[in-house]
C-alpha positions as CSV (number, residue, x, y, z in Angstrom):
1,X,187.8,61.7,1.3
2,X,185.9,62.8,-1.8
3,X,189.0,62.2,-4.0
4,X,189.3,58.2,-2.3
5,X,185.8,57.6,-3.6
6,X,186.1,59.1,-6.9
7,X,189.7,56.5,-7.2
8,X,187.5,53.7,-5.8
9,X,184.4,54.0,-8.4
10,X,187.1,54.2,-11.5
11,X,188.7,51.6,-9.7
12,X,185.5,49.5,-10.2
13,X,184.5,50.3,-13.3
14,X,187.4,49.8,-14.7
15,X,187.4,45.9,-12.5
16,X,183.8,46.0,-14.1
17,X,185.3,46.6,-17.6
18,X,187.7,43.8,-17.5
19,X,185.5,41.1,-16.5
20,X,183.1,41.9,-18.9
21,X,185.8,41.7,-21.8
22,X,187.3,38.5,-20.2
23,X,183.6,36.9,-20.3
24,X,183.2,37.9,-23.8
25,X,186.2,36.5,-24.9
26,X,185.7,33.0,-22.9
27,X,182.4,32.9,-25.4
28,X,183.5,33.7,-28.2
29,X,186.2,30.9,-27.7
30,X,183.0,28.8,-26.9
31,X,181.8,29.7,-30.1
32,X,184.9,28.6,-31.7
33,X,185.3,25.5,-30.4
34,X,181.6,24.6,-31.1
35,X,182.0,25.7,-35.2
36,X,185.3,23.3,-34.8
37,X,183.2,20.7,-33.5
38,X,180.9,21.0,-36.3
39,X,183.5,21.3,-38.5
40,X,185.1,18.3,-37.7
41,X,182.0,16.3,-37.1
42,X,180.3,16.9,-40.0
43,X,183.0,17.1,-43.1
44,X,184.2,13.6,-42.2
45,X,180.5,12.1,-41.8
46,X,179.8,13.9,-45.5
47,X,183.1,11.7,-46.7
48,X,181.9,8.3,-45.3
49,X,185.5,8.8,-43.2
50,X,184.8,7.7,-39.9
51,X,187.6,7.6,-36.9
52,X,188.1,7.5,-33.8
53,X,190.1,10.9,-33.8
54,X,187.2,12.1,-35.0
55,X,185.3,11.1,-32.2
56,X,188.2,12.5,-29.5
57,X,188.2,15.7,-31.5
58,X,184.4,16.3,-31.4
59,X,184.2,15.1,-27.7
60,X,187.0,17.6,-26.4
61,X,185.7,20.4,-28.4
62,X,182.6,20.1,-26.8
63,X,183.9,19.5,-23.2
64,X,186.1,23.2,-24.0
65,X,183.4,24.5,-25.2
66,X,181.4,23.9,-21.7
67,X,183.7,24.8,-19.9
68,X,185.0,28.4,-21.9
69,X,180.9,29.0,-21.0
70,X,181.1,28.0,-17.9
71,X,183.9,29.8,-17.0
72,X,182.9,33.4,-18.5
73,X,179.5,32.7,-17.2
74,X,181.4,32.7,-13.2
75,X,183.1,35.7,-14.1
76,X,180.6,37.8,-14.9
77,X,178.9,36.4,-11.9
């Protein structure tokens, strides 16, 4: 039996590993998304060029960037 236990603890670190790393990645791609937002949001309004692509760009790199939070956030859960 001692040699099941010993699998079953590397068997959760390991688990324990892996989410970890798949929560940091989901925020670091919230982090992109949220310097694209700003990227986008703020060049064009320095330009006096105004869209509405703009606009759909900024809102769906903020909705990505809730939900790439929200998402690592339940993992590490």
């Amino acid at each position: 039996m001692g040699n099941f236990t010993k699998q079953n603890e590397e068997r959760k670190e390991k688990d324990k590993v892996r989410r970890e790393k798949l929560a940091g990645y989901y925020f670091d791609l919230s982090k992109l998304s949220f310097a694209g937002i700003f990227v986008s949001v703020i060049i064009p309004i320095l330009t006096d060029e105004q869209n509405i692509r703009m606009w759909m760009a900024a809102i769906f790199g903020l909705v990505l960037t809730v939900l790439s939070a929200s998402l690592a956030n339940k993992i590490l859960k």
